[in-house]
N, C-alpha and C positions, 0 to 999 in steps of 0.2 A: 873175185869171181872163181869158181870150181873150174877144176880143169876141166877143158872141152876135148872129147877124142871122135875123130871123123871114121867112122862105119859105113863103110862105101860110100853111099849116096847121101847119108844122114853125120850128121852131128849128135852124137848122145854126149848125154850129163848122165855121169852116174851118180848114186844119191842123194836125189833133190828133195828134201823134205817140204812138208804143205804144199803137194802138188797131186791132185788128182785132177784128169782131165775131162770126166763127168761133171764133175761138178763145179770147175770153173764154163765149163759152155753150156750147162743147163740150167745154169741159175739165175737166167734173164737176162745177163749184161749184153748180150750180143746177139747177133743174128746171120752172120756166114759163113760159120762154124755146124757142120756136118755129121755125123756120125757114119762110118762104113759098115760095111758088112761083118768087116772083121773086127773090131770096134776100135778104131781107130778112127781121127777126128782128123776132116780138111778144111781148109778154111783160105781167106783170100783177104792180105792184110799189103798195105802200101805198095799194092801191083805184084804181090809175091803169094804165090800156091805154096802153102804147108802144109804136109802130112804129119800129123802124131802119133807114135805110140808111145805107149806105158806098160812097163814090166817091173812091178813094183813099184819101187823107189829110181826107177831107171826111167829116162828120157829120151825117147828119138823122134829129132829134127828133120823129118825125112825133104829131101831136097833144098836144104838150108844151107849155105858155104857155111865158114866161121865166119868171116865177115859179116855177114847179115845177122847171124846170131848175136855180135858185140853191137851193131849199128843197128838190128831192128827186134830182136826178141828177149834182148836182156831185158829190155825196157817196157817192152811190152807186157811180159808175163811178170812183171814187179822185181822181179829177181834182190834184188838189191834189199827187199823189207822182209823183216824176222818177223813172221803171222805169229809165232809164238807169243811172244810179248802182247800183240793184240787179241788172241785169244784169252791169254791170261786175265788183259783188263778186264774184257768185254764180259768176263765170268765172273770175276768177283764181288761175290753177295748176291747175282742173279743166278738163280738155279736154272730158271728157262734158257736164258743164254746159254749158260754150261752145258744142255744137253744140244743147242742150236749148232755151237760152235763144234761139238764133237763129232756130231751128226754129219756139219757139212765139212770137214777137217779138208783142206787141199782145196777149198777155191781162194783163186786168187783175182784179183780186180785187176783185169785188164789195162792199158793204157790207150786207148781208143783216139782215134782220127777226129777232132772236133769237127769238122764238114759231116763226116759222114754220119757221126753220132747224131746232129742233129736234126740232120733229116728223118733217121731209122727208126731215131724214140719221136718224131712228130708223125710218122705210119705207125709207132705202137700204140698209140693214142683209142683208148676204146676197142683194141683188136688182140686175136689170141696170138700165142707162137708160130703155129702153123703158116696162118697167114700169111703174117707181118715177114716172115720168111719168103715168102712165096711173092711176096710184091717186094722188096728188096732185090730177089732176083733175076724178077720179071725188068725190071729199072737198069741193072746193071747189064742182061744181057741186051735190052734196046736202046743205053745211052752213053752205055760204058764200052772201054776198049778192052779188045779179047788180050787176054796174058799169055792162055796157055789151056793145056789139057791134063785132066788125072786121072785114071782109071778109067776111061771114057767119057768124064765127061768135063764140057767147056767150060774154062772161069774167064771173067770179065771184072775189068776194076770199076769202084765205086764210080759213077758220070761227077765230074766236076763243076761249080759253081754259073761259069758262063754254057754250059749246055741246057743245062738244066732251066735258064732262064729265060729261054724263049721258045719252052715249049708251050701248048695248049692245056686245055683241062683235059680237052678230050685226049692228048697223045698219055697224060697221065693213066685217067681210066682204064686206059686199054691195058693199066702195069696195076690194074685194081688200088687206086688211091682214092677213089670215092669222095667224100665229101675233104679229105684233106688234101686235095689236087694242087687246089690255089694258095694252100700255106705253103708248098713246097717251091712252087714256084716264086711269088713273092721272097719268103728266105731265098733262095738262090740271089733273087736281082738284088738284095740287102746285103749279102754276103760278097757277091762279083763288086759290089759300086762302094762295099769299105773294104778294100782288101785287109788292114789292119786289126778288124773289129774282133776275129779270132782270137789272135797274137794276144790283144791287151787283154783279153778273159782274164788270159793267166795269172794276170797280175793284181789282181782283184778280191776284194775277200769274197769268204762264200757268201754274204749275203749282196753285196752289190756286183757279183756275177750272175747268181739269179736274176736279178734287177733288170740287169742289161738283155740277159735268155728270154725274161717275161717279152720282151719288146719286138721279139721275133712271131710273124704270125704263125698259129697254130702252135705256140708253147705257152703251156700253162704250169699252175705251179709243180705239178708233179713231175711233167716231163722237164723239166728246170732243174731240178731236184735232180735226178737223171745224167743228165749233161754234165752240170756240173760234179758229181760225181766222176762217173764214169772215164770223162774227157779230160776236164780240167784240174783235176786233184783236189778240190773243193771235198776234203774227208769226211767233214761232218754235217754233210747233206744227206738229208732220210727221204727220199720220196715214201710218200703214202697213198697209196688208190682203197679201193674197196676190198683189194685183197688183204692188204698188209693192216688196213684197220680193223677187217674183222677178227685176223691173231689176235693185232694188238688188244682188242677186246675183249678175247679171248682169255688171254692168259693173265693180263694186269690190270685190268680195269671192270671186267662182268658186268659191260653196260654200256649203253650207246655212248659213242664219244665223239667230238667235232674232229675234223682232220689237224685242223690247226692245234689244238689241243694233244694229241698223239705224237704230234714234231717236238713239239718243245717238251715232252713228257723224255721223248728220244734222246733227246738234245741234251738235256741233266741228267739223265740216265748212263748214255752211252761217250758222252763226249763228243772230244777228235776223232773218234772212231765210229760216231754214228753210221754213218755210211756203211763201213764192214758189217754192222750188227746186222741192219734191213738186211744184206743178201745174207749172210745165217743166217736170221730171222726166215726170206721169203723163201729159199732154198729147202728149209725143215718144215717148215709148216706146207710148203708144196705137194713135197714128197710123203707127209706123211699124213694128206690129208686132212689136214685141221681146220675147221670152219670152212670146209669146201662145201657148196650149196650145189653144185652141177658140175656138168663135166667140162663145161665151156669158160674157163675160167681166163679171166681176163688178163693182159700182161699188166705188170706191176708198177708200169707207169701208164 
């Protein structure tokens, strides 16, 4: 681990390489990750307010002890894995890759809260960033406990399993979950009555971890794809929606192609590292427009 030096309030690393912090919070993994004014990103991760900034190759933790940084942000922001090396794979012999990977250089995949992952990708379901933001919020500030304050304004943690499961449809609605009210709450009551069912994910390859994700209501196979991703370290899981199909069409195929067909295209293409490639992949083609039909473009699970 690079040495840590505590700047008042903050914990900075100085030169962290593959770490830009656009583009690890705008590339879809997540959803209560902020931008300020000053662009600087806050966010609300295991009951803990973190402020970011970035000045170059320089890191500040702002409001982080070291403790929490060894116990909750090593791990979190991946610390530990050389992107280099997967960038390396992920390019060679693919030109498209090469310009994906360069393009989004500095995101890094998250390690994510299995609970809350999968409620957040079962609200991204058929909805945009915006939203799916705005109803995650709406959820934690009427179900979750208050942490704390930043800049004016209040954070709340994720609502945990036994709250969450005996609420109504209608107490949903009112946090705009629309027609996916009753998966959230169902998952909660699956999730509260196997306390275990998390835990064993882990242990699971990626495809009989999907397996088990499909069995959750309101998870299908993309947001599966997803989860296990995101959450469970399941590397070479690709979700694919109408976004990511119509790049993939785009650029290697010039023609309609089945979703299942696109995965396993991924799968022998990109490996162990499938996973990494979809966010280069959905990150490049976001940002620079490619096969975008409208402006209301859909989250990528």
């Amino acid at each position: 681990m690079k040495k840590l030096i505590q700047h008042g309030d903050s914990i900075y690393l100085k030169n962290q390489g593959d770490f830009q912090l656009e583009h690890i919070f705008e590339c879809g993994q997540c959803f209560r990750w902020n931008k300020e004014a000053d662009g600087s990103y806050t966010g609300v991760v295991q009951g803990r307010i973190l402020n970011m900034t970035q000045k170059k190759q320089d890191i500040y933790f702002k409001g982080s002890t070291e403790d929490d940084f060894v116990g909750i942000w090593h791990n979190y922001f991946d610390l530990n894995t050389d992107y280099s090396i997967i960038k390396n794979q992920l390019s060679d012999n693919d030109e498209v890759m090469r310009a994906a990977t360069a393009f989004g250089s500095g995101i890094r995949i998250l390690r994510q809260d299995p609970w809350e992952t999968i409620i957040s990708f079962i609200i991204s379901a058929n909805n945009n960033i915006p939203r799916i933001k705005k109803s995650i919020e709406l959820l934690c500030k009427s179900y979750g406990k208050r942490i704390g304050s930043f800049n004016g304004v209040e954070y709340y943690s994720f609502p945990e399993p036994h709250v969450l499961k005996d609420l109504d449809n209608g107490a949903l609605s009112a946090c705009n979950m629309g027609y996916r009210g009753p998966f959230i709450i169902k998952t909660a009551q699956r999730v509260y009555e196997e306390p275990e069912l998390l835990n064993s994910l882990y242990k699971e390859d990626t495809v009989n971890c999907k397996k088990r994700l499909l069995e959750l209501m309101g998870v299908g196979p993309k947001v599966a794809n997803c989860i296990a991703f995101f959450s469970f370290g399941k590397l070479d899981a690709f979700p694919v929606d109408v976004w990511i199909k119509r790049l993939m069409e785009h650029f290697y195929f010039h023609k309609d192609m089945k979703e299942k067909d696109i995965e396993a295209f991924a799968k022998n293409q990109y490996g162990e590292y499938a996973g990494y490639a979809q966010q280069y992949f959905f990150y490049y083609g976001r940002e620079k427009n490619i096969g975008k039909e409208d402006k209301d473009v859909r989250h990528n699970c």
